[in-house]
MARDO-857521 format. One record per residue (C-alpha): residue in three letters; x, y, z. Coordinates in steps of 0.05 Angstrom, whole numbers, plus 5000, padded with zeros to 4 digits. Layout:
N
alaXYZ ...
This chain:
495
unk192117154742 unk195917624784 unk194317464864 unk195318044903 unk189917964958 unk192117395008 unk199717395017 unk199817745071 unk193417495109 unk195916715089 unk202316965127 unk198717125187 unk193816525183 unk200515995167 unk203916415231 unk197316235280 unk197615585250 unk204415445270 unk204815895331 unk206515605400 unk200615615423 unk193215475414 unk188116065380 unk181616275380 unk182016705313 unk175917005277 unk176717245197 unk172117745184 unk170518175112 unk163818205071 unk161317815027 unk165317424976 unk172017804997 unk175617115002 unk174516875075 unk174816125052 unk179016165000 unk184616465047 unk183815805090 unk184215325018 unk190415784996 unk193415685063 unk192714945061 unk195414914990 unk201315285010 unk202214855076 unk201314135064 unk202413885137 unk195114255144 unk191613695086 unk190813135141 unk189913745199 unk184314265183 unk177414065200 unk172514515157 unk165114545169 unk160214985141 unk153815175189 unk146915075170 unk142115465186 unk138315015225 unk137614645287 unk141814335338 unk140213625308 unk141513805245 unk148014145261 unk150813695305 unk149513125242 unk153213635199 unk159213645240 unk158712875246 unk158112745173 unk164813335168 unk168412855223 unk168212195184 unk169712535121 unk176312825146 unk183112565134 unk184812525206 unk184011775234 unk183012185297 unk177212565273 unk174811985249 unk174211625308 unk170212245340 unk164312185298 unk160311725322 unk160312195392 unk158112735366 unk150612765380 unk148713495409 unk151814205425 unk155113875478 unk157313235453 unk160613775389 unk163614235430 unk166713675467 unk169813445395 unk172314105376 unk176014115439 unk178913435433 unk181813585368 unk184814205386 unk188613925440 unk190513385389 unk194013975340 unk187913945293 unk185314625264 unk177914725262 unk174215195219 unk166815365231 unk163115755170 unk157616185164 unk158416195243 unk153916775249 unk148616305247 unk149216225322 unk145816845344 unk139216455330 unk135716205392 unk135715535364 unk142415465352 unk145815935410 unk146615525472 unk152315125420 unk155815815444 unk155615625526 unk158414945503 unk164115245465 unk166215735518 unk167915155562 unk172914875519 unk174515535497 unk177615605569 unk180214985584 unk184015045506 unk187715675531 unk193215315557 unk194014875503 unk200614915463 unk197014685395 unk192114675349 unk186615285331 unk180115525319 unk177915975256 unk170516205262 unk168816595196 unk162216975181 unk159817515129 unk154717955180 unk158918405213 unk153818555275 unk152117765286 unk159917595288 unk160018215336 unk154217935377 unk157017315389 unk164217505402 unk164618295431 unk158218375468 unk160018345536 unk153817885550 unk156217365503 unk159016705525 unk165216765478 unk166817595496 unk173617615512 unk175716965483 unk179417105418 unk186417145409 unk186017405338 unk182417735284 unk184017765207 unk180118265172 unk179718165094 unk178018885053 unk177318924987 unk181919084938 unk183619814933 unk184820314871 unk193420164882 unk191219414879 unk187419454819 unk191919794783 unk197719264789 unk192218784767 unk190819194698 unk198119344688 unk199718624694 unk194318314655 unk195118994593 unk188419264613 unk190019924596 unk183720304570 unk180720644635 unk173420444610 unk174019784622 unk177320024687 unk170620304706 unk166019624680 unk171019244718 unk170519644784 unk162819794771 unk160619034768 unk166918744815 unk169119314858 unk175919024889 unk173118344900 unk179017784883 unk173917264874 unk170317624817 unk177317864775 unk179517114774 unk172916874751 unk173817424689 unk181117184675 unk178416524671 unk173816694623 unk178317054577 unk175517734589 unk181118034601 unk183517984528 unk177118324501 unk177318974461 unk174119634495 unk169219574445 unk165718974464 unk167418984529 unk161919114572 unk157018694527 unk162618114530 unk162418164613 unk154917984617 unk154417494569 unk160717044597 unk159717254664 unk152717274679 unk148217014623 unk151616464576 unk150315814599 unk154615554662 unk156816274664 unk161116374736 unk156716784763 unk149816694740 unk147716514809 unk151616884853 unk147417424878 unk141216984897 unk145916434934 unk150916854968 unk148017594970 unk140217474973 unk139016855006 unk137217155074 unk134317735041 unk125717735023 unk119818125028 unk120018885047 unk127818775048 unk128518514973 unk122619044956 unk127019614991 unk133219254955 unk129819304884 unk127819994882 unk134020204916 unk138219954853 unk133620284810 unk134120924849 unk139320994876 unk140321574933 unk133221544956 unk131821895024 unk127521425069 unk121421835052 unk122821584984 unk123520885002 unk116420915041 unk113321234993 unk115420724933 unk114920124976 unk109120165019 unk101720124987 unk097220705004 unk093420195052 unk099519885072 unk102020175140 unk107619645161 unk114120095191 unk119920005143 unk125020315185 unk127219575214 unk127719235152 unk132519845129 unk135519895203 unk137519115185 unk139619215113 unk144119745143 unk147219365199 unk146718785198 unk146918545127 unk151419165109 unk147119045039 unk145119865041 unk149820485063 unk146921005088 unk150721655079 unk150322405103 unk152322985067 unk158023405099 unk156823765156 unk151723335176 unk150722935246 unk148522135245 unk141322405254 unk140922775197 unk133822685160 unk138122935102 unk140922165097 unk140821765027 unk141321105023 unk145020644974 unk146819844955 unk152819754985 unk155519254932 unk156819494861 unk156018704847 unk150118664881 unk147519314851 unk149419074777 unk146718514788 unk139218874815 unk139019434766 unk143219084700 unk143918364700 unk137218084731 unk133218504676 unk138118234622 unk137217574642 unk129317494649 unk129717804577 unk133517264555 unk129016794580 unk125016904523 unk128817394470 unk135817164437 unk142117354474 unk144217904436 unk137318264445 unk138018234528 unk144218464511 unk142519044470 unk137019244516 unk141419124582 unk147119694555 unk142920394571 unk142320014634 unk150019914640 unk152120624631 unk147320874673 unk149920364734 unk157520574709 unk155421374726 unk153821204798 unk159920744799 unk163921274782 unk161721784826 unk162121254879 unk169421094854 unk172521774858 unk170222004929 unk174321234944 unk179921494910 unk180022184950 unk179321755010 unk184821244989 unk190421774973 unk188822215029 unk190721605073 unk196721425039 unk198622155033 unk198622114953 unk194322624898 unk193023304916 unk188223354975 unk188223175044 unk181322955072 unk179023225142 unk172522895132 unk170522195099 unk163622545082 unk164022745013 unk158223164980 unk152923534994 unk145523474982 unk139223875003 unk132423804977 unk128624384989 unk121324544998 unk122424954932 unk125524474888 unk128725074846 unk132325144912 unk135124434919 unk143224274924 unk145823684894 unk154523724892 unk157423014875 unk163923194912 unk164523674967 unk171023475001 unk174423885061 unk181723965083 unk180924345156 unk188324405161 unk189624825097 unk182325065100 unk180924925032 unk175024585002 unk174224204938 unk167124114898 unk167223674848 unk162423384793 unk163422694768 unk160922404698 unk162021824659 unk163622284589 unk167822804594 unk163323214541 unk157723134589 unk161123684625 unk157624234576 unk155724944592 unk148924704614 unk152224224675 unk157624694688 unk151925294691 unk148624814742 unk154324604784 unk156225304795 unk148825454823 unk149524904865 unk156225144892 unk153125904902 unk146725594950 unk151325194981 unk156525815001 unk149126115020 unk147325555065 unk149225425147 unk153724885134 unk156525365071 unk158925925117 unk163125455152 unk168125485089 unk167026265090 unk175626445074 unk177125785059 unk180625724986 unk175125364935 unk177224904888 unk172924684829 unk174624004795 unk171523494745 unk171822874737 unk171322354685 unk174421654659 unk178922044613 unk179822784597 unk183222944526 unk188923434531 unk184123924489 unk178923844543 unk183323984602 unk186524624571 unk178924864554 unk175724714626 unk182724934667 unk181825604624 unk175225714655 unk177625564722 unk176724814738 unk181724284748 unk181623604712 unk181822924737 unk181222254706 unk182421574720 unk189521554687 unk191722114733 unk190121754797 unk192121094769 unk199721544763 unk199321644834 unk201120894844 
């Protein structure tokens, strides 16, 4: 399996590690990016770290339990020095006091799921660890890594002025996923050359390292187009000991019930739902219980939900539709939870069967998904044929007349030039018949109509489609009648 992801970051970590003096470092990226794993590559890689990293992962818990935690991770270390802190180690205090001591001995401690500290049982550890924090500063060895998957939390306990720790870090590595450029060395590499799978790939995995290694291991990456998508859930998700047959309810949904799973569910069944939408699907009749927290949190803190505004459009917007962040976590919700309560009861092959309709449909939103990523990914490395202006891209207005609404899957705007680009994005290219195309240009015409449409009054207008794959007889018939063509092998080109 071609490893493209952690070079660079392991660089950084192994230069911290062996820097000349101590740090304070936090690693930061969403969920399953490869936090850990950078930490187990880097001690692979570097074996003077085997007897010298301290790892523990946080409970979510108490102080009693916690400090036993990091007791039981003491006398399980290689370090005789660890070791002989255990037994110390019976509070916040008594901890803190241990993670110092090692530190100043050259050790390297690594604290997990350390978000967990914003909970008022657990965040007076914080206090504690500020006072060694300080006193470390002058040290001339050893480290502290303090990783955690909520964004806000790690923020509230690290850059909110209020917080013990503000101030205190000497170093941040941010872990992204995988982009389009990334991918594509991955398919060249491996022969995956059939810009389908592509799309199945990117639609259940997006550019998550973790999730492409689990499919090399499982040979998937030698299966024919044909069978492709049906061989992904079965040895993925649904055979026995499958890789990831558990994933979404142990790392994604653990934290997550109630009126957040509810809003969750129906969001990966519907996805781009307005928060009237949400209410209305979510909330009984009798039921009055304000949702806008639980989707405030899925939006901010958990990152589970994106929330996105069409062009134009301020932070405020009512206009706002919300979507699961995750393709994994989306498959997973609308495709491979269904598939695998059918199985339950039905033979394989028949979850299967009934799972595909499913598949396709989550591929279409995938794709849409993936292509304004790709305008935003060349625009920033200056590649393709269109520089952004704006990371908003499309436009949508429902109207009190629904004959007047605007839907436009890509609306994307160069200032600069002054040109604008709409776009409409399906997963056949001979879904783009005369009745879509009759539609799309509608939608263009009440757009040019609208307030936020007279803002492109002069500009040039470019009309594009977009699919997996475009024949050559298909571009020549749609750039006759006016539009441009762009599939998956063009952008892939680019790189």
């Amino acid at each position: 399996m071609v490893v493209l992801w952690s070079h660079g970051h392991v660089g950084n970590a192994r230069q911290l590690v062996h820097g000349p003096a101590w740090f304070f470092c936090r690693i930061q990226g969403r969920r399953r990016i490869g936090k850990t794993t950078l930490l187990r590559e880097l001690s692979k890689s570097d074996g003077t770290l085997l007897t010298r990293m301290v790892y523990m992962q946080i409970p979510d818990s108490d102080e009693r339990d916690v400090a036993a935690s990091f007791r039981r991770t003491l006398s399980d270390c290689e370090s005789p020095f660890a070791n002989s802190l255990a037994d110390s180690v019976v509070d916040f205090n008594s901890m803190a006091s241990a993670i110092g001591d090692l530190c100043r001995d050259g050790l390297v401690v690594v604290l997990d799921e350390f978000q967990y500290f914003t909970a008022p049982k657990l965040r007076p550890f914080n206090s504690f660890l500020q006072e060694q924090v300080d006193r470390l500063r002058e040290t001339h060895k050893g480290g502290l890594f303090v990783l955690g998957s909520l964004q806000s939390e790690m923020s509230a306990l690290l850059d909110d002025k209020g917080a013990p720790l503000f101030g205190r870090l000497t170093a941040t590595i941010e872990l992204q996923h995988w982009d389009f450029e990334d991918l594509t060395s991955v398919y060249r590499a491996h022969g995956i050359e059939d810009p389908y799978q592509w799309l199945t790939l990117w639609s259940f995995f997006e550019g998550v390292p973790k999730f492409y290694r689990d499919a090399f291991d499982q040979g998937l990456f030698s299966v024919s187009r044909d069978n492709f998508a049906q061989a992904l859930l079965e040895r993925m998700f649904l055979k026995e000991g499958s890789p990831l047959a558990e994933e979404a309810d142990t790392s994604f949904l653990r934290e997550v019930k109630g009126k957040m799973l509810s809003i969750l569910n129906y969001l990966a069944q519907n996805p781009g739902c307005g928060n009237g939408d949400v209410i209305a699907a979510v909330n009984r009749e009798d039921d009055m219980t304000p949702l806008g927290t639980h989707i405030r949190r899925l939006v901010e803190n958990y990152q589970m939900v994106d929330k996105r505004q069409p062009v134009f459009s301020d932070s405020n917007s009512r206009n706002a539709w919300y979507y699961v962040t995750d393709n994994f976590l989306q498959a997973w919700l609308a495709v491979v939870k269904p598939a695998r309560d059918t199985s339950r009861m039905r033979p394989l092959a028949k979850a299967i069967e009934r799972a595909m309709p499913r598949c396709y449909g989550h591929e279409g939103f995938a794709f849409e998904k993936l292509i304004r990523h790709l305008h935003i990914e060349c625009s920033r490395k200056g590649l393709g044929d269109f520089s952004l202006s704006s990371i908003e891209l499309g436009y949508w207005n429902r109207a009190r007349n629904v004959d007047n609404d605007i839907e436009i899957d890509i609306v994307a705007l160069d200032a600069d030039d002054q040109r604008v680009r709409f776009g409409s994005c399906k997963r056949n290219a001979t879904a783009h018949d005369g009745a879509s195309l009759a539609k799309f240009e509608t939608h263009i015409e009440r757009f040019l109509s609208t307030k936020e449409g007279r803002r492109v009054a002069g500009w040039t207008v470019e009309k594009a489609l977009f699919s997996p794959v475009f024949t050559a007889v298909e571009k020549d018939a749609f750039s006759d009648r006016g539009y441009e063509c762009r599939d998956l092998q063009w952008y892939a080109a680019l790189f």
